[in-house]
C-alpha positions as CSV (number, residue, x, y, z in Angstrom):
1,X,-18.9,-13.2,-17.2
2,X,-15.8,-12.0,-15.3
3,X,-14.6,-13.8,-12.5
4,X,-14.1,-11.0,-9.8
5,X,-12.6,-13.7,-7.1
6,X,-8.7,-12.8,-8.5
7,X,-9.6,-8.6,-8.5
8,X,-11.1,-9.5,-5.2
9,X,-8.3,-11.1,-3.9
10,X,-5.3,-8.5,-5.3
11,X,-7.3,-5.2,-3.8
12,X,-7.6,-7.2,-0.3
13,X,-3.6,-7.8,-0.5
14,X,-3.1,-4.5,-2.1
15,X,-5.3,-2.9,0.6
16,X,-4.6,-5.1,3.9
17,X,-7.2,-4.4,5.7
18,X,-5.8,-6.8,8.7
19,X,-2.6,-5.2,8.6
20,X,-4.2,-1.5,8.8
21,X,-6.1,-2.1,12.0
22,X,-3.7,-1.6,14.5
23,X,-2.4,1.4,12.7
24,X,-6.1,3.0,12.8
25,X,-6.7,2.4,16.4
26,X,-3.1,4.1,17.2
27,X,-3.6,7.3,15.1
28,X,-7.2,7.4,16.2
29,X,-6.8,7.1,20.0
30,X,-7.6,10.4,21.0
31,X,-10.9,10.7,19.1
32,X,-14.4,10.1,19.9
33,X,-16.5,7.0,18.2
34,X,-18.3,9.5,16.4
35,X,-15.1,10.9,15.0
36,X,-13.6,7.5,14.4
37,X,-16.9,6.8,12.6
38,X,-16.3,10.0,9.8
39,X,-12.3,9.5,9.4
40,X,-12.8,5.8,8.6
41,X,-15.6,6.6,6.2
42,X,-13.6,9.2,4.4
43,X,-10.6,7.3,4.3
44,X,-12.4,4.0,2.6
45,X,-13.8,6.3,0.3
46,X,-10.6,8.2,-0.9
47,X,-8.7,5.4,-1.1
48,X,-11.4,3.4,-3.1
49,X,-11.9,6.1,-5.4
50,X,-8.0,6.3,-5.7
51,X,-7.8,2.6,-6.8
52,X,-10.2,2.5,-8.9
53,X,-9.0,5.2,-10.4
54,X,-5.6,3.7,-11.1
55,X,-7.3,0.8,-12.1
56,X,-9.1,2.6,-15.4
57,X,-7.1,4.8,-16.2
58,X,-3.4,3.4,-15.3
59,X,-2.8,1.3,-18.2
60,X,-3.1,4.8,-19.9
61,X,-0.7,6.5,-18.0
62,X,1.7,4.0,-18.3
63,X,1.4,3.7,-22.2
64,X,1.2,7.5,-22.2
65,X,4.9,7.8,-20.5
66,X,5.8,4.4,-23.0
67,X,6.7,2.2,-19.7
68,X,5.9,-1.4,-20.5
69,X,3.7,-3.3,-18.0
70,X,6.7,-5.6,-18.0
71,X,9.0,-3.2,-17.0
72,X,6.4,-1.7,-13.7
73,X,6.2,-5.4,-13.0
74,X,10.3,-5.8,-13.0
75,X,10.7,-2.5,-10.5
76,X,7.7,-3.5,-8.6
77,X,9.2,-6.7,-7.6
78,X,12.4,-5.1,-6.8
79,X,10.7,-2.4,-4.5
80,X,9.0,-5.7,-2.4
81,X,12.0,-7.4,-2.7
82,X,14.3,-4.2,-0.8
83,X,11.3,-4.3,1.5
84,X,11.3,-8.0,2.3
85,X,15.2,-7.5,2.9
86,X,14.8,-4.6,4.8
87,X,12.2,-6.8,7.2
88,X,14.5,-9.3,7.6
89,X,18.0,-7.2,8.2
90,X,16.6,-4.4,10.0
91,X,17.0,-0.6,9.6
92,X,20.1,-0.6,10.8
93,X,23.4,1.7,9.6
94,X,27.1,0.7,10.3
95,X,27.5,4.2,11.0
96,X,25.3,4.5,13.8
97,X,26.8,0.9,15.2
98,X,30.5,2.3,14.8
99,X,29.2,5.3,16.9
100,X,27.0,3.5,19.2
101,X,29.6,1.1,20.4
């Protein structure tokens, strides 16, 4: 039988749920509860059938273009890793500071 605890745990950190909230309640403001209702069906819907999706068929597509899993794994990491630099520096460019100051 297979353990669904680990696939379970990668879609909620994949998905972040938590993390999404407050970006829901600001983009839907302006919208009725009915309304709030349909767009956050729809949008659990899409993006389910979206990850599943990539999770048949990506393994495919990756072999299909020959990219190792390795090698997705390697530039993953690096794309978390510019992000979790980019948290911690900031957004800023010394081109706007030399203007700025």
């Amino acid at each position: 039988m297979i353990d669904f605890l680990p696939f379970f745990v990668y879609f909620f950190v994949v998905i972040d749920p938590i993390g999404i909230v407050p970006v829901f309640i600001a983009v839907t403001s302006r919208l009725d509860k009915s309304t709030k209702r349909k767009v956050a069906l729809v949008a659990s819907l899409v993006s389910s059938v979206i990850l599943l999706f990539f999770v048949v068929a990506g393994e495919f597509i990756l072999t299909s273009m020959d990219i190792p899993l390795s090698a997705f794994q390697i530039a993953g990491g690096i794309v978390l890793f510019l992000f979790a630099l980019t948290m911690i520096f900031g957004e800023s460019k010394p081109e706007q500071e030399i203007k700025l100051a």
